[in-house]
N, C-alpha and C positions, 0 to 999 in steps of 0.2 A: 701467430697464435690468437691474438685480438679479430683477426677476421674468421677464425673457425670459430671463437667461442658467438659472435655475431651472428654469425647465421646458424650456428645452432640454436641461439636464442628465435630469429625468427622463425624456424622450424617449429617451436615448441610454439610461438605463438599462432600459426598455420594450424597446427595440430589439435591445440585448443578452440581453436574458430570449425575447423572441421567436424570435432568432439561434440559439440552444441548442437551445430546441424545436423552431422547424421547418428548419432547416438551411439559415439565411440566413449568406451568406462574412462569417466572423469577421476582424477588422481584425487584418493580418501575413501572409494567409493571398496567394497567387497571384490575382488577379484575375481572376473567366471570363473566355475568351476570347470572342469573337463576329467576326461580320460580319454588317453591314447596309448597305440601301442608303439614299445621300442624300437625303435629301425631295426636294429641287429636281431634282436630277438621279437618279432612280433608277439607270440604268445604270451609273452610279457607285459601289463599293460600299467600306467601309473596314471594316478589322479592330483592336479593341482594341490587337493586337499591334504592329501599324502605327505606337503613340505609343511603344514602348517607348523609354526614355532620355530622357523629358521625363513632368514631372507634369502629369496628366489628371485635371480634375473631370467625373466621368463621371455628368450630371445625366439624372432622369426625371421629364418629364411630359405634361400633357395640355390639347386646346385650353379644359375646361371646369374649370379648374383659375384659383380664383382666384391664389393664392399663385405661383402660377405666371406667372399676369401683372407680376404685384408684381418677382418675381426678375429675369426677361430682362433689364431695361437696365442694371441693377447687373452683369448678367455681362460685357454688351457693355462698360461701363467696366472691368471687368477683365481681361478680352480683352486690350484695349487695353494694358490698365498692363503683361500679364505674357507677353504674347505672343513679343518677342524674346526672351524668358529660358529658354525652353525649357517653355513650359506653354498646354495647349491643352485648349477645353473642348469635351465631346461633348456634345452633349442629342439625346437618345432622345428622340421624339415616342412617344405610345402608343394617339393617337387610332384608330378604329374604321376610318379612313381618310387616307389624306396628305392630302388638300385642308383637310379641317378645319386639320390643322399648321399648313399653307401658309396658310390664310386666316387664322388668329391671328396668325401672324409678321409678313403683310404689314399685320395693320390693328394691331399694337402699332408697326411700324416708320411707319407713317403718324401713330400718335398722341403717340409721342418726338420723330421727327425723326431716330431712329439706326439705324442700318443693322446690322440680326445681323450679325455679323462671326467668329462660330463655326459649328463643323461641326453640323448640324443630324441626326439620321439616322431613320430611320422601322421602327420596329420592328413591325410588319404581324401578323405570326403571335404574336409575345408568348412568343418564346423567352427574349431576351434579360432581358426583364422579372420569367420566371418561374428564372432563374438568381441574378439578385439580391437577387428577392423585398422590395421596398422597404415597410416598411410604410404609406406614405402618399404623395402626390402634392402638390409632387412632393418627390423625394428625390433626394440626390446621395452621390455617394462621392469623395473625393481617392484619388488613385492615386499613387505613388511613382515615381519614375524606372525602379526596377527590376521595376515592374511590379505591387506589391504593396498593397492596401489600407491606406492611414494612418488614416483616417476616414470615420464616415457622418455627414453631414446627416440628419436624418429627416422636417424642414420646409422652408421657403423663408427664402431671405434678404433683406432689404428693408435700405436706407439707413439705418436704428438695428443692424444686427446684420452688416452683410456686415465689417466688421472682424473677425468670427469667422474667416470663409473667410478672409479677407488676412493674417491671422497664419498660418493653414495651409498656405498655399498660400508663406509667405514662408519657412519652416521647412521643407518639402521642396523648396524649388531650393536648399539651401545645399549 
């Protein structure tokens, strides 16, 4: 546990030295805005601004993303845990196409037994993606109620480390 919390630190530190140089949103800073539309339902479309007043883990990834597999049902049990509390999670898909998305969600939800239970959204053109500039896949940011960056993930979180997110995520709904 002491060597993942270790290089997640250096990560963070990586991520910040990155942030500097190429002009990735520094944590306190306003959160981009966006809108995109839902994977499942395109004609659907939601805007960042949409969650203000509830904290938002505003995750990015992709269908060929291992770490990415590894995270999704840790999210769906988080979902769950923090959902009536005012917090709600986005995942940006970044595949090449929505059906890739679609086809990883429907065959991780065949291979748990758990149903995504989060807003899913598909980010097509790679606007959103090139505003946040993540340096790896996937990567998440906690959002604050008022709209503001608390934190960056720069990896994935799996059942030894998703207590990382649960203290964060427990420290901005207070």
């Amino acid at each position: 546990m002491e060597v993942v919390e270790m290089v997640r630190k250096v990560l963070v530190l990586v991520a910040f030295g990155m942030g500097v140089l190429f002009g990735i949103p520094r944590m306190g800073q306003i959160a981009p805005n966006f809108t995109l539309p839902d994977i499942f339902e395109p004609s659907k479309t939601y805007s960042l601004s949409d969650f203000k007043g509830k904290v938002v883990l505003l995750n990015f990834w992709a269908s060929w993303c291992t770490g990415c597999r590894a995270e999704m049902p840790e999210f769906i049990e988080v979902q769950n845990r923090y959902k009536d509390k005012g917090f709600v999670i986005v995942a940006v898909n970044v595949d090449r196409s929505p059906e890739k998305g679609i086809n990883f969600l429907k065959e991780l939800e065949e291979e748990t037994g758990k149903k995504i239970n989060f807003l899913v959204l598909y980010d097509g053109n790679k606007k959103v993606i090139r505003k946040y500039k993540p340096i790896g896949m996937p990567s998440s940011y906690l959002i604050g109620k008022d709209g503001r960056l608390i934190k960056y993930f720069p990896s994935s979180f799996t059942k030894e480390n998703i207590d990382i997110l649960i203290r964060a995520i427990e420290e901005a709904l207070k």
